[in-house]
Wavefront OBJ file of the C-alpha trace (Angstrom):
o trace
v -13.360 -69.866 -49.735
v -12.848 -70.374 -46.026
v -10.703 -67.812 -44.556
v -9.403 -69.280 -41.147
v -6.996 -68.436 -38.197
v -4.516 -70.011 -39.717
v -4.463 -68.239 -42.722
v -5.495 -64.484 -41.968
v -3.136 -62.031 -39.894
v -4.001 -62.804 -35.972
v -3.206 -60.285 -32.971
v -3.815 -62.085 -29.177
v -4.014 -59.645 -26.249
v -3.598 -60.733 -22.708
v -5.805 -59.593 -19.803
v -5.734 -60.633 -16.148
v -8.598 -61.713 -14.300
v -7.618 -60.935 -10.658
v -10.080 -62.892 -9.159
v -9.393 -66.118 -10.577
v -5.365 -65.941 -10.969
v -5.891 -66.057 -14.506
v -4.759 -64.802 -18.689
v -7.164 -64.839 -21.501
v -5.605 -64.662 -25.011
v -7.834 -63.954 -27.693
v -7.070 -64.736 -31.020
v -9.315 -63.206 -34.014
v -8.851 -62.553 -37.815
v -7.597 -58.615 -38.209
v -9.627 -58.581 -41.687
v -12.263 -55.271 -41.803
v -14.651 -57.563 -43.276
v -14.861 -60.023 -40.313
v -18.069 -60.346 -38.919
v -16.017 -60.999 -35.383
v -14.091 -57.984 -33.568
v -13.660 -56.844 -30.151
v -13.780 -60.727 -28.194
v -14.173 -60.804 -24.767
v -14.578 -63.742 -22.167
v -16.340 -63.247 -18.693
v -14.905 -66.136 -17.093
v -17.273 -65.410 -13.651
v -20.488 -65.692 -15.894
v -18.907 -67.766 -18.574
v -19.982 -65.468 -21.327
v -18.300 -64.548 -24.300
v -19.586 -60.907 -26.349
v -18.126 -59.673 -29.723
v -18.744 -56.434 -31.867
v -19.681 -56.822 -35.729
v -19.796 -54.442 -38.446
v -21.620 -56.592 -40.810
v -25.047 -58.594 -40.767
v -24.079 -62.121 -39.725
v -26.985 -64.694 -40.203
v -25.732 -67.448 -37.868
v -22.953 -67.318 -35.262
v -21.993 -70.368 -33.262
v -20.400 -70.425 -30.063
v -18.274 -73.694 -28.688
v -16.192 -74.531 -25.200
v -13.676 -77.413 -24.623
v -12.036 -78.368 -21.653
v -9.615 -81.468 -22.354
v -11.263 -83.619 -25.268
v -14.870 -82.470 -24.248
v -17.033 -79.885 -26.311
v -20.127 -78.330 -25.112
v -22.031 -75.710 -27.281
v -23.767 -72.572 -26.256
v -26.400 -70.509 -26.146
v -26.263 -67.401 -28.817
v -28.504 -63.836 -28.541
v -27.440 -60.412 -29.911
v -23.655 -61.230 -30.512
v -23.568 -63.050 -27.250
v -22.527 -66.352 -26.072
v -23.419 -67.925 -22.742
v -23.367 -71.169 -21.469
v -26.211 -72.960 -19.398
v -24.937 -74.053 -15.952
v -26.611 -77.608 -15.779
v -23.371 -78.313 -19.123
v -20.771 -75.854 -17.965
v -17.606 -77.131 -17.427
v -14.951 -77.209 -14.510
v -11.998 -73.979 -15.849
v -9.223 -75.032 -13.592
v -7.175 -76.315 -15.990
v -7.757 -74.257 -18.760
v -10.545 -73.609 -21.254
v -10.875 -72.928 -24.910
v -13.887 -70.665 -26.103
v -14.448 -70.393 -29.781
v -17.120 -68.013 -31.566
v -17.460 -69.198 -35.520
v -19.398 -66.950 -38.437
v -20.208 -67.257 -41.823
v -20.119 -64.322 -44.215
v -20.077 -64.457 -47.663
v -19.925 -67.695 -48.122
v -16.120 -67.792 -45.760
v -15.988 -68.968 -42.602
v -14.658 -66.891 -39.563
v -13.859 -67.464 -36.183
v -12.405 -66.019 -33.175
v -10.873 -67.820 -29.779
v -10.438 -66.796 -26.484
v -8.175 -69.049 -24.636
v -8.492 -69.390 -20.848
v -5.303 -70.333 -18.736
v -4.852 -70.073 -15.091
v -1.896 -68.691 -13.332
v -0.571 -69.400 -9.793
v 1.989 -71.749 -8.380
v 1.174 -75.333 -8.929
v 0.186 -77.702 -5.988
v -1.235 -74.194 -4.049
v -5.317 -75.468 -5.131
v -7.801 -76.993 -2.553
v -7.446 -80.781 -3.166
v -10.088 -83.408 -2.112
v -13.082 -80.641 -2.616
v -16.076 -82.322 -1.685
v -19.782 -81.607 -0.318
v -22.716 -83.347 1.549
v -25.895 -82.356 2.180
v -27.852 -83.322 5.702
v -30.934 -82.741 7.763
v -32.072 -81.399 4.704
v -31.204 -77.898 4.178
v -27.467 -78.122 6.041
v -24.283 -78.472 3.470
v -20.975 -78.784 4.187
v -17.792 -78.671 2.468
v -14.086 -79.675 2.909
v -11.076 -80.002 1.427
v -7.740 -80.229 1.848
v -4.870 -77.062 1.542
v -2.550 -77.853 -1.802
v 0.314 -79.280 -0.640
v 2.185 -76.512 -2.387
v 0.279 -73.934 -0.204
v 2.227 -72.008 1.752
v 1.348 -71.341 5.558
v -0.383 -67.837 5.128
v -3.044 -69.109 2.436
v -6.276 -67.879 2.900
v -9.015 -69.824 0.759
v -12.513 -68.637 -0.283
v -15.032 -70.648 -1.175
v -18.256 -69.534 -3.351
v -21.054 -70.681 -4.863
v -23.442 -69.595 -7.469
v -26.870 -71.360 -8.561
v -27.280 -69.362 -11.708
v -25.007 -67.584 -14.253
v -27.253 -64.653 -13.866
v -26.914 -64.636 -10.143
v -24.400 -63.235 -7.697
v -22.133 -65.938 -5.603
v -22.100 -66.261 -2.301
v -19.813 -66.651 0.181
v -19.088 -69.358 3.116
v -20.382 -67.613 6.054
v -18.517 -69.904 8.247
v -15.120 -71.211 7.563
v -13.546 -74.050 9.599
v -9.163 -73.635 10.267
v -6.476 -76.048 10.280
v -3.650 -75.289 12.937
v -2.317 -73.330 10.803
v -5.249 -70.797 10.553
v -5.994 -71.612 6.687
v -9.842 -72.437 5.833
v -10.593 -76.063 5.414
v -13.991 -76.472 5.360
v -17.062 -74.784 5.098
v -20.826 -74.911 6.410
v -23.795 -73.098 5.338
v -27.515 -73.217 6.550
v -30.713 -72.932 4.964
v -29.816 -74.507 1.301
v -32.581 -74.661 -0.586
v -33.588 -75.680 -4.190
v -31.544 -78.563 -4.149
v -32.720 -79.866 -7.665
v -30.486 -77.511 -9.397
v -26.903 -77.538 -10.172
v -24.356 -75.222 -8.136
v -21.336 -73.772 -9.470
v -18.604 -73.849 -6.566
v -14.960 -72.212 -6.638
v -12.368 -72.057 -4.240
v -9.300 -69.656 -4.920
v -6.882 -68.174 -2.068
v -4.259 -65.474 -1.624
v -1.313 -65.665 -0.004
v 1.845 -62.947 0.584
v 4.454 -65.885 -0.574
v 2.909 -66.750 -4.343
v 0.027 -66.557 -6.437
v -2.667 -68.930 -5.438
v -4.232 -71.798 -8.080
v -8.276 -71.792 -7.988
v -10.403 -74.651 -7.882
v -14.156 -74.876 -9.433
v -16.269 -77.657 -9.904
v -19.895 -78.434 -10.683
v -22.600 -80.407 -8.525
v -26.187 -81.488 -8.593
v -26.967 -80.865 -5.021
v -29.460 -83.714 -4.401
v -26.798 -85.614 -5.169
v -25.130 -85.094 -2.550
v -28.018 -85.196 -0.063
v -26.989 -87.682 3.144
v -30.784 -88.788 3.698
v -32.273 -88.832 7.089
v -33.177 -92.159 8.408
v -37.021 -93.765 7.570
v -39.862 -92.159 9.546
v -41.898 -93.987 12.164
v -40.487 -97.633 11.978
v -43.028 -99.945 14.054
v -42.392 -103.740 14.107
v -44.936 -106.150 14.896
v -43.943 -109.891 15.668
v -46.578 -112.945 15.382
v -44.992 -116.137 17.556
v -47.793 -118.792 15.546
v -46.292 -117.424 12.351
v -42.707 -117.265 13.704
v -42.301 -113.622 11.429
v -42.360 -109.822 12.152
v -43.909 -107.224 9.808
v -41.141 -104.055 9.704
v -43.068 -100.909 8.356
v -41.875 -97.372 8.037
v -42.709 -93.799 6.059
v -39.751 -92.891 3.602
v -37.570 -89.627 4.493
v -38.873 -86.290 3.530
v -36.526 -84.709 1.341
v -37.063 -80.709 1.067
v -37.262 -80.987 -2.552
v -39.716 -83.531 -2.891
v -44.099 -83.444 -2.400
v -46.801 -85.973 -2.944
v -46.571 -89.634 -3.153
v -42.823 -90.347 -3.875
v -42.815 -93.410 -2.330
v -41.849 -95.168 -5.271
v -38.721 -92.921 -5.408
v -36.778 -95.027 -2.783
v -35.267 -97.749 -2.059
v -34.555 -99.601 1.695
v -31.648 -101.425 3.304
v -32.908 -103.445 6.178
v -30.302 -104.757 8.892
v -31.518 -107.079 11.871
v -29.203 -108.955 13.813
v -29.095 -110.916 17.374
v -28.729 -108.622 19.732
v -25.862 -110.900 21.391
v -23.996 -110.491 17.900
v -24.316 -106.902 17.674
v -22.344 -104.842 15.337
v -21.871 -101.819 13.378
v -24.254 -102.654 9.880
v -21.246 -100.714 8.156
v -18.954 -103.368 9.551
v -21.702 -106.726 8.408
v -19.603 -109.242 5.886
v -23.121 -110.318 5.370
v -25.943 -108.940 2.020
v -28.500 -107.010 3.729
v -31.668 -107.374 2.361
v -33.291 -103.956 0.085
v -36.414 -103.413 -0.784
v -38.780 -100.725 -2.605
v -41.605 -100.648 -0.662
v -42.175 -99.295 3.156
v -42.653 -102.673 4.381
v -40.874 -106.112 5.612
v -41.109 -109.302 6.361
v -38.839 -110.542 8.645
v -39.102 -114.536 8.510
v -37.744 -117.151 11.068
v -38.336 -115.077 14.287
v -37.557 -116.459 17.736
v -39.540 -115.469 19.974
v -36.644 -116.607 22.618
v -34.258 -114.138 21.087
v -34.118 -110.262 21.220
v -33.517 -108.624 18.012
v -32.271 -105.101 16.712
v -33.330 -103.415 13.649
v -31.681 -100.522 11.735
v -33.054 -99.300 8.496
v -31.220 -96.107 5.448
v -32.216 -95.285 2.194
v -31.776 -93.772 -0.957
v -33.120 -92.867 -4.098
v -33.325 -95.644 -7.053
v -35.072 -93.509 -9.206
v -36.603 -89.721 -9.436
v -34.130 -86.866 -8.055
v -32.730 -88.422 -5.045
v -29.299 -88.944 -3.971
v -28.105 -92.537 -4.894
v -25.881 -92.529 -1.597
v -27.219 -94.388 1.122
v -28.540 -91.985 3.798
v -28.113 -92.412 7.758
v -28.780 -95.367 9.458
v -31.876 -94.829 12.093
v -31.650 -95.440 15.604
v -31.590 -98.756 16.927
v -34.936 -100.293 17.482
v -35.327 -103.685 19.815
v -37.945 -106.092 19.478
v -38.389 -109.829 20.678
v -37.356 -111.178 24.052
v -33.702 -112.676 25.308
v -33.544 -115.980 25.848
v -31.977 -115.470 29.158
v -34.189 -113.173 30.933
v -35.358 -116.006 33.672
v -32.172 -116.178 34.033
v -31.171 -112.664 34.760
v -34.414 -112.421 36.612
v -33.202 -115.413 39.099
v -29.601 -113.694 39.415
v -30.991 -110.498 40.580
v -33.087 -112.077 42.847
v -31.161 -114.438 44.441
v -28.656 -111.602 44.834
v -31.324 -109.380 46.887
v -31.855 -112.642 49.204
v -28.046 -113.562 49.959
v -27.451 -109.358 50.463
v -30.982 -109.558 52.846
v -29.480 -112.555 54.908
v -26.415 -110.875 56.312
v -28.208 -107.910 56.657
v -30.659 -109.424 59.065
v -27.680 -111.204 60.754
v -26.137 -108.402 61.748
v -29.355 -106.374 63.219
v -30.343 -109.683 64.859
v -26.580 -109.818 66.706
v -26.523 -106.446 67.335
v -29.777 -106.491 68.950
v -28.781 -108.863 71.094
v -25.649 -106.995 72.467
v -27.187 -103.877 73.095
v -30.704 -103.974 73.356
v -33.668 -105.903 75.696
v -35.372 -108.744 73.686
v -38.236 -108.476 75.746
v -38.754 -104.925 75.512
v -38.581 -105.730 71.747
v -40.612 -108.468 71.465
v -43.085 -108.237 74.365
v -45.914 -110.376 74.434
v -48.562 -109.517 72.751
v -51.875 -109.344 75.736
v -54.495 -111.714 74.656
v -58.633 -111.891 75.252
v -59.795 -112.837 78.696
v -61.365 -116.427 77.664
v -64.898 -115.703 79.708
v -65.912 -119.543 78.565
v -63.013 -120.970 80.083
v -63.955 -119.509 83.703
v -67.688 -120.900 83.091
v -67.017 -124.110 83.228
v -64.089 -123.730 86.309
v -67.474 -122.755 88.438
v -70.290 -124.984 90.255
v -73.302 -125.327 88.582
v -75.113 -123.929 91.550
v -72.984 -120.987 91.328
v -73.638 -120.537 87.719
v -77.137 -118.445 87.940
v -75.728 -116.177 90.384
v -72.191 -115.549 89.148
v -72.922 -114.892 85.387
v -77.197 -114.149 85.156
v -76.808 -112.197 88.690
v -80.037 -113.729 90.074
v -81.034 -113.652 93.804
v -79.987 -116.817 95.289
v -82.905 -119.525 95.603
v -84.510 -120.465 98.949
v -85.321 -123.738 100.499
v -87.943 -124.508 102.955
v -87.257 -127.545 105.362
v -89.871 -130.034 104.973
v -90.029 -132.182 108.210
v -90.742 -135.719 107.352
v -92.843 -137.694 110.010
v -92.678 -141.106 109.843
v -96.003 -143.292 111.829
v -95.580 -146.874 112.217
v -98.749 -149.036 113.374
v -97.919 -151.213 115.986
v -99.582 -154.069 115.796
v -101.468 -155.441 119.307
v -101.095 -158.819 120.113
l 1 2 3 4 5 6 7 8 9 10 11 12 13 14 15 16 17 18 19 20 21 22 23 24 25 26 27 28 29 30 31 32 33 34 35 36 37 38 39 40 41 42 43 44 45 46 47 48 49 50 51 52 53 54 55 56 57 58 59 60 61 62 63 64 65 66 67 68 69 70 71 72 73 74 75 76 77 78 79 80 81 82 83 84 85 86 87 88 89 90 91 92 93 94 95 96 97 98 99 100 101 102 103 104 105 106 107 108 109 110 111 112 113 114 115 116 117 118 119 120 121 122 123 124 125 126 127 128 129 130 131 132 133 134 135 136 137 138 139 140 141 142 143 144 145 146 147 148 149 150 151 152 153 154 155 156 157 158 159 160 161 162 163 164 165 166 167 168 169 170 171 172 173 174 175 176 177 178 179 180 181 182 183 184 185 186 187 188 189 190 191 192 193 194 195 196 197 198 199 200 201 202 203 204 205 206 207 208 209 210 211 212 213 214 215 216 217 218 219 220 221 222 223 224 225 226 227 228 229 230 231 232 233 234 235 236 237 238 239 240 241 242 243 244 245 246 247 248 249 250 251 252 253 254 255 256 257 258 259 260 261 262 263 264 265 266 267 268 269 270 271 272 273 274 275 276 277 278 279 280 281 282 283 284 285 286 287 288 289 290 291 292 293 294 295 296 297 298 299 300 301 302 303 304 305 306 307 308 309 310 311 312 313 314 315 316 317 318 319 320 321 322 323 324 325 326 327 328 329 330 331 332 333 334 335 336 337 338 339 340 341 342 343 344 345 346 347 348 349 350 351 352 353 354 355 356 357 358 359 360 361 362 363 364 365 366 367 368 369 370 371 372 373 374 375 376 377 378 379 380 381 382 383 384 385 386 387 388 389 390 391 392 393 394 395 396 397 398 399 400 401 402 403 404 405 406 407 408 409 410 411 412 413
C-alpha cells in the first residue's frame, strides 16, 4: 500500500528567506511512522535535510523548475544538488524527498516561491569574459523598479563555497547598480552560480539567478604573432599566426580552434562586422591567400573561437589591422609630392631673387671668384732672347765683335 500526500493528513509551514524575497511551504505526511519529518530547504546552498525515526534503506531526492526534473545527490538524510545541473529559482522551485518503508511509499515537498513586486528583477542579465581573467556583467533595472533600488550581484563557484560580491558596481543616473566588473577570475572551466536581488524603501524587490559556464562566455583575444609573407611569381601570400592563450588552457590545443580570416583592398576598407561577403575559416594557424596583386595594398584582420574542447564558441576580437602589398598609386603620390616641393621651391626663389635685387649689392653677392695667374700664357708674350733670363735667371750672354777683313788681289796689267 502506498500511502501518499494526497491521502495522509498534511500540515505546510511558511518561512521567509530574507535574502532572497522568498516563502517555502513544506508539505509532509503527519503519520509517526514516516520515515520523513522535520523538512527543510536551504535555498542559498540548494540543500534539502530531514529527521527520521526509522531505518530508511533508500531515500530519493528530486527538483523541478517548469517541466524540467533534475535529481540529487543523497548522504545521511541529506539532499544536495551538484552545481554543473542546478537550476535557475526565480520563478519558483519544487523540491521533493521520496522514502520507502514497509513496503509504502512516502514523500515530503518543499515548495519554493519568490515574493516581491513583479517587473522590480534585473532584466537582460548577461556576462563576458576578456583579456582573460576580466568579467563583466550588466543588466538592465526591472522596469517595475522603483528609483531607490539598490541591486547586488553575487556569485558562487561551489555550493560548498561562500559568494562573493561585485567589488565594483557601475550606476545609472539614477544611482541604481547596472553593471558589474571583477578582476582576477580564474578557473573558468567551471560553472558559476550568479544572483542579483535588490532592496528598495518603496516595495519588496524580485531576485534574479542564473547559471553559466564561464568559458563560455570568454571574448577571445585576437591570434598571436600574425606574419604574412607574399611571393609575386606565385601571385599568393602565406598568413600564419599562434592561436590565443586562454588561462584555462596548456599544451598543444591548437586543434581546439577555429579562424576567421578577413582581407580586403585597402581602397574598399570596411568594418569585417559590416562585410555582406563569407569570410573564409579555417582550423589550422595558417593561410593561403591566392590571387595577390602585387600592385595593390592589402589589409588583414584575423578572430577566433573554439570548435571543439572548452572554448567559447563566440567569436573573439578581431586583431589589429595588418598591411601588406603595395598601392598601385604610389608613383603617383610620389610624383604629387614632388612636384609640389618644386612649384612651392620656385616662388620661393622668386621672391629672394627680387628682394635681393631691391635691397642688396649683386656684386657684393656674387663677386668674382679670383682665378690662377696663367704663368704659360706670359711665356710665350716674351722674346725668345728674353726667355733664359726672365724665367731660368741666367747672366745675360756676351758677344765678341769679330772684325771681318776683306783682301782683294789686284791683278797687274
Amino acid at each position: 500500500m502506498a500511502a501518499t500526500l494526497g491521502l495522509i493528513s498534511l500540515f505546510s509551514c511558511v518561512v521567509l528567506f530574507p535574502m532572497l524575497h522568498a516563502v517555502i511551504v513544506y508539505t509532509e505526511s503527519k503519520s509517526s511512522s514516516s520515515p520523513i519529518a522535520n523538512l527543510t530547504l536551504n535555498p542559498g546552498k540548494l540543500k534539502l535535510t530531514w529527521d527520521s525515526s526509522v531505518t530508511v534503506t533508500e531515500y530519493r531526492c528530486y527538483m523541478r523548475v517548469g517541466h524540467s526534473y533534475i535529481r540529487g545527490n543523497v548522504y545521511n538524510k541529506t539532499c544536495t544538488f551538484n552545481i554543473n545541473s542546478a537550476l535557475p529559482i526565480h520563478k519558483g522551485a519544487l523540491f521533493q524527498v521520496q522514502a520507502m518503508y514497509n513496503n509504502i511509499s512516502y514523500s515530503a515537498e518543499a515548495r519554493f516561491i519568490p515574493q516581491g513586486k513583479i517587473g522590480t528583477s534585473v532584466e537582460n542579465f548577461s556576462c563576458v569574459i576578456y583579456n582573460i581573467s576580466f568579467m563583466n556583467c550588466a543588466w538592465k533595472a526591472g522596469r517595475n523598479a522603483p528609483e531607490d533600488t539598490q541591486y547586488f550581484l553575487f556569485f558562487q563557484y561551489s555550493n560548498e563555497e561562500d559568494e562573493q560580491e561585485c567589488p565594483h558596481y557601475i550606476r545609472d543616473a539614477l544611482g541604481r547598480p547596472i553593471a558589474c566588473s571583477f578582476q582576477n577570475v580564474t578557473d573558468i572551466k567551471e560553472k558559476v552560480y550568479f544572483l542579483v536581488n535588490g532592496s528598495s524603501n518603496e516595495s519588496e524587490i524580485q531576485f534574479y539567478d542564473e547559471y553559466i559556464t564561464l568559458y563560455e562566455i570568454e571574448k577571445l583575444t585576437p591570434p598571436l604573432n600574425i606574419t604574412v609573407n607574399c611571393s609575386e611569381d606565385r601571385a599568393e601570400c602565406i598568413v600564419r599566426w599562434k592561436r590565443p592563450q586562454p588561462s584555462h588552457m596548456e599544451g598543444n590545443v591548437d586543434h581546439c580552434f577555429e579562424y576567421q580570416i578577413d582581407i580586403r583592398n585597402k581602397k574598399t576598407i570596411a568594418n569585417p562586422m559590416e562585410s555582406g561577403s563569407e569570410l573564409p575559416t579555417v582550423t589550422g594557424t595558417s593561410y593561403i591567400f591566392q590571387n595577390y596583386n602585387v600592385k595593390k595594398k592589402y589589409i588583414l584582420q584575423i578572430r577566433a573561437k573554439g570548435s571543439i574542447c572548452l572554448v567559447s564558441q563566440n567569436w573573439g576580437e578581431w586583431s589589429e589591422p595588418i598591411e601588406f602589398g603595395n598601392p598601385d598609386d604610389a608613383v603617383l603620390t610620389t610624383t604629387i609630392v614632388l612636384l609640389l616641393i618644386a612649384f612651392g621651391t620656385i616662388p620661393v626663389a622668386l621672391v629672394i631673387f627680387f628682394l635681393c635685387k631691391r635691397y642688396c649689392s649683386l656684386k657684393k653677392m656674387f663677386s668674382p671668384v679670383p682665378q690662377p695667374k696663367n704663368k704659360f700664357h706670359e711665356l710665350f708674350q716674351i722674346s725668345d732672347k728674353n726667355i733664359q733670363r726672365e724665367w731660368m735667371d741666367l747672366p745675360p750672354t756676351k758677344y765678341e765683335t769679330e772684325e771681318i777683313t776683306t783682301v782683294e788681289e789686284l791683278n797687274n796689267f
